[in-house]
N, C-alpha and C positions, 0 to 999 in steps of 0.2 A: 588371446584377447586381453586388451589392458582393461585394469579394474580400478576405481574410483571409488572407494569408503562403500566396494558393495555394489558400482553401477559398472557395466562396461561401457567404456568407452562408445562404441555404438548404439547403447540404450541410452546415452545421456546426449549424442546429438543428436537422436531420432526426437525423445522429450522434446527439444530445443526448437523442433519446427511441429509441435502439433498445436493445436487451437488455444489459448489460455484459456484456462477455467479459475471462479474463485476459490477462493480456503476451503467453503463449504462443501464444494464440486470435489475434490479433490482426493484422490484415493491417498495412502499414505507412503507410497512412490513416488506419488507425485510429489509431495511437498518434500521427501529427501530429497529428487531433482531438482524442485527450485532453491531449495537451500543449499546447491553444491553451486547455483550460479554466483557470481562475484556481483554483490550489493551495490549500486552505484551513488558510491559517497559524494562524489559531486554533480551534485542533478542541481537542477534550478528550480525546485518546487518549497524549498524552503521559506515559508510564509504565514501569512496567517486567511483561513480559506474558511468563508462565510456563504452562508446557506441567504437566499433572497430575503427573505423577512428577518436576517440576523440571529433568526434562534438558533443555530447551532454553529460554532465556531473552532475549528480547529488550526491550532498552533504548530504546525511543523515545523521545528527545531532545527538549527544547525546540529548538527551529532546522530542527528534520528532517533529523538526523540520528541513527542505528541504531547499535548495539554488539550484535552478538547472541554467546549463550554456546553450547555443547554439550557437558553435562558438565561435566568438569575443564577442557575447553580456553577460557578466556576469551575476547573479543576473536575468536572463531570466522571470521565476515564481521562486516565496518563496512561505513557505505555512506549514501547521502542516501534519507529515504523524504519521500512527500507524501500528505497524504489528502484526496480527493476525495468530498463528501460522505460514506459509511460504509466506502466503499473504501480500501484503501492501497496503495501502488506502490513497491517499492522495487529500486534501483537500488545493487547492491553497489559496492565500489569496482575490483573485477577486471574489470566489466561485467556479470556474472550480473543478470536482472533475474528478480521473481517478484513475488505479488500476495496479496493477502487481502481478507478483508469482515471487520467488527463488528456483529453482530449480538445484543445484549442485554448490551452489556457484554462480549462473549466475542469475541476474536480467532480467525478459522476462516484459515486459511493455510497452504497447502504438503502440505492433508492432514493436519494439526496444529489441536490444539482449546489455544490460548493464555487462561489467564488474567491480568485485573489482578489485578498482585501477590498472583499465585499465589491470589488466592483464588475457590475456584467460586461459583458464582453461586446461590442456595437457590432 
């Protein structure tokens, strides 16, 4: 059996089709198998993704990196994100980590319904 920093080969394409789960969900398997996946540096989600009423705002960076706002507080958390196929992972710089999906152009994350630049979607 070929071995991967620890996976075999067959353990890491079985991972590859099971259900996503977030950060939290996540045994600690799990998240060495999603960090052997290859990060997808050119995604089209780079933007800036507002919550309806504008209170929370985050900046996703060309390079993968996050500026998020809340309210008047700028600069709230920073931190590096990656997305993986429609999913995205982000890892504050305090170490908080937390997770999202895009699904139709809409950021769903944290219990939060994000728009691109603030605009909903008709």
């Amino acid at each position: 059996m070929i071995a991967m920093n620890g996976l075999s080969l067959v353990a890491a394409m079985t991972l590859a089709f099971l259900p996503q789960k977030g950060l939290a969900q996540m045994t600690q398997n799990d998240k060495l198998a999603l960090m052997q996946q290859p990060a997808d540096t050119e995604h089209p989600y780079a933007a800036m993704w507002i919550t309806e009423d504008g209170r929370i705002r985050h900046n996703l960076l060309p390079g993968g990196r996050y500026d998020e706002a809340r309210g008047t507080r700028e600069s709230a958390y920073q931190g590096r994100y990656e997305v993986r196929g429609n999913y995205i992972y982000y890892w504050d710089d305090t170490g908080f980590t937390a997770d999202g999906e895009f699904i139709d152009d809409v950021l769903y994350h944290a219990g939060m319904v994000l728009y691109r630049d603030g605009n909903k979607p008709e």
